[in-house]
C-alpha positions in Angstrom: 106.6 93.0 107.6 108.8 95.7 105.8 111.4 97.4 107.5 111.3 101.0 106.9 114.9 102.2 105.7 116.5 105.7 106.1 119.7 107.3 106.2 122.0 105.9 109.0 120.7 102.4 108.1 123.2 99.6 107.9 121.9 96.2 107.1 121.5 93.5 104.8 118.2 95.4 104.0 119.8 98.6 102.4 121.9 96.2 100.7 118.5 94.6 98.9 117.6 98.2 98.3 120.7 99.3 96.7 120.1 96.2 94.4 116.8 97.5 93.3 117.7 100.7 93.1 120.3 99.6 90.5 118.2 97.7 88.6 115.9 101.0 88.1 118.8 103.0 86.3 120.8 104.0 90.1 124.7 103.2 90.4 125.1 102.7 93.7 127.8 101.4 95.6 126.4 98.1 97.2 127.7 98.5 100.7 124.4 98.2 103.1 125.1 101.6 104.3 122.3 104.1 103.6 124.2 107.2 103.3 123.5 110.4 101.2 124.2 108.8 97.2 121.3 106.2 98.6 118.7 108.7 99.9 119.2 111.0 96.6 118.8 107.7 94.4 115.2 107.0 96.8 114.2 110.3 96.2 114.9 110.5 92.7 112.9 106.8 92.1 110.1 108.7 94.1 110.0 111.4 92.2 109.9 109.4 89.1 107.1 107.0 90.6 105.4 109.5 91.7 105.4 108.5 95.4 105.9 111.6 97.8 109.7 112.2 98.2 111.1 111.8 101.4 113.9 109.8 101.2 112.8 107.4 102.7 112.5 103.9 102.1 109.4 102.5 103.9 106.2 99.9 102.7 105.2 102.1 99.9 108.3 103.1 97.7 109.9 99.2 98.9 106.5 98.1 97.2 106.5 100.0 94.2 110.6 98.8 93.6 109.1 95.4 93.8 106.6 96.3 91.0 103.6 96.0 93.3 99.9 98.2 92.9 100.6 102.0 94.1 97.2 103.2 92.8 96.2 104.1 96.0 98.9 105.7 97.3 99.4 109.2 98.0 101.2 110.9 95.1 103.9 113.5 95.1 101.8 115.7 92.9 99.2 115.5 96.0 101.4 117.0 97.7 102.7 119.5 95.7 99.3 121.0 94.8 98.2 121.1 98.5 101.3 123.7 98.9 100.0 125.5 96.6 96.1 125.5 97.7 97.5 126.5 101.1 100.1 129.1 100.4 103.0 127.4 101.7 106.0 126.2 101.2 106.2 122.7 99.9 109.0 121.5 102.6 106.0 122.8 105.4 103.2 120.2 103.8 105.7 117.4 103.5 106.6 117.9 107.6 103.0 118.0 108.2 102.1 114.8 105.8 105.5 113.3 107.5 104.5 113.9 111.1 100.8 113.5 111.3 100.3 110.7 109.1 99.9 107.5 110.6 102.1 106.4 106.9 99.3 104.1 105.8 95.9 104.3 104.9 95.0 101.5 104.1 94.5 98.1 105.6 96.2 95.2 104.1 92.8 93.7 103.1 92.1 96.9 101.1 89.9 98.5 103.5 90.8 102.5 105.0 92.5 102.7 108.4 89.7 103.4 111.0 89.2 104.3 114.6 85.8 103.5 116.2 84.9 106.0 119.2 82.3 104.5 120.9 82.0 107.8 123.1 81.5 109.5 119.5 78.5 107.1 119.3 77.0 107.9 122.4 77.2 112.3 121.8 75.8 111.5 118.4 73.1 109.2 119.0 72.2 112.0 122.1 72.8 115.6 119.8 69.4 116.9 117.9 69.5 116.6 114.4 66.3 117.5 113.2 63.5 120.3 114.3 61.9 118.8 117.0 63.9 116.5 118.5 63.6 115.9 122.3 67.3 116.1 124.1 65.7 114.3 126.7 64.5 111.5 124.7 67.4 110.9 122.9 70.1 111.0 125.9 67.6 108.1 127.6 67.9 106.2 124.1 71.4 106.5 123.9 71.6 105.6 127.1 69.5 102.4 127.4 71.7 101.1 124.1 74.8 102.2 126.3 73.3 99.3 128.9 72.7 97.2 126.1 75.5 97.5 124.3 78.4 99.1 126.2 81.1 98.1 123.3 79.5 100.5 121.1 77.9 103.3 122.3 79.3 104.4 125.9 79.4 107.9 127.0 83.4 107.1 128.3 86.2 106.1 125.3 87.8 103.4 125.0 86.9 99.6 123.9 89.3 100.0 121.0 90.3 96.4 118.9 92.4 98.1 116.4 92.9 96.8 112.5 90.5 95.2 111.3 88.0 94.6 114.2 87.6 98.1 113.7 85.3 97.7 111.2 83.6 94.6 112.8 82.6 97.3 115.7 81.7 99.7 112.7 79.5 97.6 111.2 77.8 96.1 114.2 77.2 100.3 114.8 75.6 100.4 111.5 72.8 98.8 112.5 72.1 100.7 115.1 72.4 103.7 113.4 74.6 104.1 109.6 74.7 107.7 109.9 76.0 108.2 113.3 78.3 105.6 113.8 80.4 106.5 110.4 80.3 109.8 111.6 81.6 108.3 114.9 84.9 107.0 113.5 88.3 108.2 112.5 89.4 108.0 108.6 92.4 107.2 106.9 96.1 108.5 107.0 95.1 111.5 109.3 92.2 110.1 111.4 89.8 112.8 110.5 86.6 112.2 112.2 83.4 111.8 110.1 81.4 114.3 112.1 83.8 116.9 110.6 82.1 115.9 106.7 80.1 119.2 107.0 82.3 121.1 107.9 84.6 119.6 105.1 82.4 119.9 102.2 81.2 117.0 101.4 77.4 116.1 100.5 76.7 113.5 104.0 79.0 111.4 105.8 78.3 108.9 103.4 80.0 110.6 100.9 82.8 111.6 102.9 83.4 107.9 103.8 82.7 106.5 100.3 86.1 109.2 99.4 87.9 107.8 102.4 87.8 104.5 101.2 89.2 105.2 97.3 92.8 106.4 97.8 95.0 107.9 100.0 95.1 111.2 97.6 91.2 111.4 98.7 92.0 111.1 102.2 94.8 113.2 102.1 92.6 116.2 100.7 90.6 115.6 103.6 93.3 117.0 105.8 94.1 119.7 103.7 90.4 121.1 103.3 90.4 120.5 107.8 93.8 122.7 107.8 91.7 125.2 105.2 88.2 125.4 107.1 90.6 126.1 110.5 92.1 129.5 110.4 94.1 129.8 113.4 95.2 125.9 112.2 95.9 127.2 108.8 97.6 130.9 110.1 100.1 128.8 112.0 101.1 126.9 109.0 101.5 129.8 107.2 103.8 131.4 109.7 105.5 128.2 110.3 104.4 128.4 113.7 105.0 124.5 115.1 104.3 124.9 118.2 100.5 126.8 117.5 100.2 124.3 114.7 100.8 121.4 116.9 98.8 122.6 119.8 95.8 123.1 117.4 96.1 119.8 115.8 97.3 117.2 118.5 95.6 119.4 121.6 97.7 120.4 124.8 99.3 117.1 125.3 101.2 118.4 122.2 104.5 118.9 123.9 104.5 115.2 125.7 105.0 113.7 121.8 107.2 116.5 121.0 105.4 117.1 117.4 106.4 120.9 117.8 110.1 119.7 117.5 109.2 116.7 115.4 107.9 119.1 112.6 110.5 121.6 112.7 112.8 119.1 111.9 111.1 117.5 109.3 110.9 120.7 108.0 114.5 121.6 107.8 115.2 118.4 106.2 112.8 119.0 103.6 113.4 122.5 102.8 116.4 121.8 100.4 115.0 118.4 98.9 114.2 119.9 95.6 110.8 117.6 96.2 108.2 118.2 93.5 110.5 120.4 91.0 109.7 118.3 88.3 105.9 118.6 88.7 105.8 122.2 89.8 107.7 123.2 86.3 
């Protein structure tokens, strides 16, 4: 498992990164110690790979040092054009890509991040969809497959196996019912929710999950068009408002994680990065 390096760091670790670094046209001092000539040579090998630029040395930018497959990953340039999209400045999409990003959207066997929610699969299966559905009918449905199979549909939350079982409780929803159990998972980087995929733009949920599952750029617009369709969401980013921004995004338990504080201060450290000049030129 890589170890995620940032400034502060001392350890054989940085050492290996200075290395690498080096070989890629840096002249570091080889000390261990990630100080401030380190994180400007990680930024500036970002900026030149194209990875997002926040000095930090985690999975991604240690993979793409080792000459490894970054087609998936989210790309500065993402970035960059979502500040523009949105109106804001580019140090205020880099907190909120920092902050609310799980950091990986992918799986290791090449399959996107999910998050089953049986509960999800219970509202679903019971919500109308067409003219002339019967509430009735479809709550006592649901809930005779909630007695059948409490692991996947379940009016309470929970039952979570994380990694890849996620998708072994995914698919086994499937075949109960495709549309509503995709819609009754979380995506990617951000964990945006397939019943959003109206909402969102896309043509059906199958759409939205077949863009899900192609790169982290796809899954980062996803977040971007949720901040866009959200006005109050999209007015606080705009104001740089972090504690409205949080509250809207992570819900009232906002303040328990701290993300209000979290994305100040990912803020301020972006603000002077010079992250995207090169692109935005």
């Amino acid at each position: 498992m890589t170890t995620t390096l940032r400034h502060g760091d001392r350890s054989q670790a940085v050492r290996t990164l200075q290395k690498n670094l080096n070989r890629d046209g840096a002249k570091l001092v080889v000390d261990g110690a990630f100080g401030d000539n380190t994180e400007t040579a990680v930024r500036a090998y970002q900026l030149k790979a194209g990875l997002v630029v926040d000095g930090v040395a985690g999975t991604k930018t240690q993979i793409s040092l080792a000459g490894g497959d970054c087609s998936k990953l989210l790309k500065n340039t993402d970035l960059v054009n979502a500040a523009e999209r949105l109106s804001v400045p580019l140090a205020s999409v880099y907190a909120v890509n920092e902050v609310e990003s799980s950091g990986k959207g992918f799986l290791d066997n090449g399959k996107p991040v999910i998050l089953f929610e049986r509960h999800i699969m219970y509202r679903q299966l019971s919500s109308p969809r067409h003219d002339g559905d019967d509430p009735a009918e479809l709550k006592r449905h649901a809930d005779q497959l909630a007695a059948i199979n409490p692991a996947l549909v379940n009016p309470k939350y929970g039952g979570y196996a994380g990694g890849t079982a996620e998708h072994q409780r995914l698919n086994s929803a499937r075949l109960i019912d495709d549309t509503a159990a995709l819609e009754s998972a979380s995506w990617g980087a951000f964990q945006i929710m397939g019943f959003h995929w109206q909402r969102l733009g896309y043509a059906s949920v199958q759409d939205f999950v077949q863009a899900m599952s192609a790169s982290e750029s796809m899954q980062f617009d996803a977040f971007v068009r949720f901040i866009e369709t959200d006005p109050a969401l999209h007015k606080a980013l705009k104001a740089g408002k972090w504690a409205d921004f949080a509250k809207l995004y992570n819900g009232p338990d906002y303040k328990r994680n701290l993300y209000d504080i979290k994305l100040q201060r990912a803020f301020e450290r972006h603000a002077d990065c010079g992250c995207g000049q090169a692109e935005a030129a």
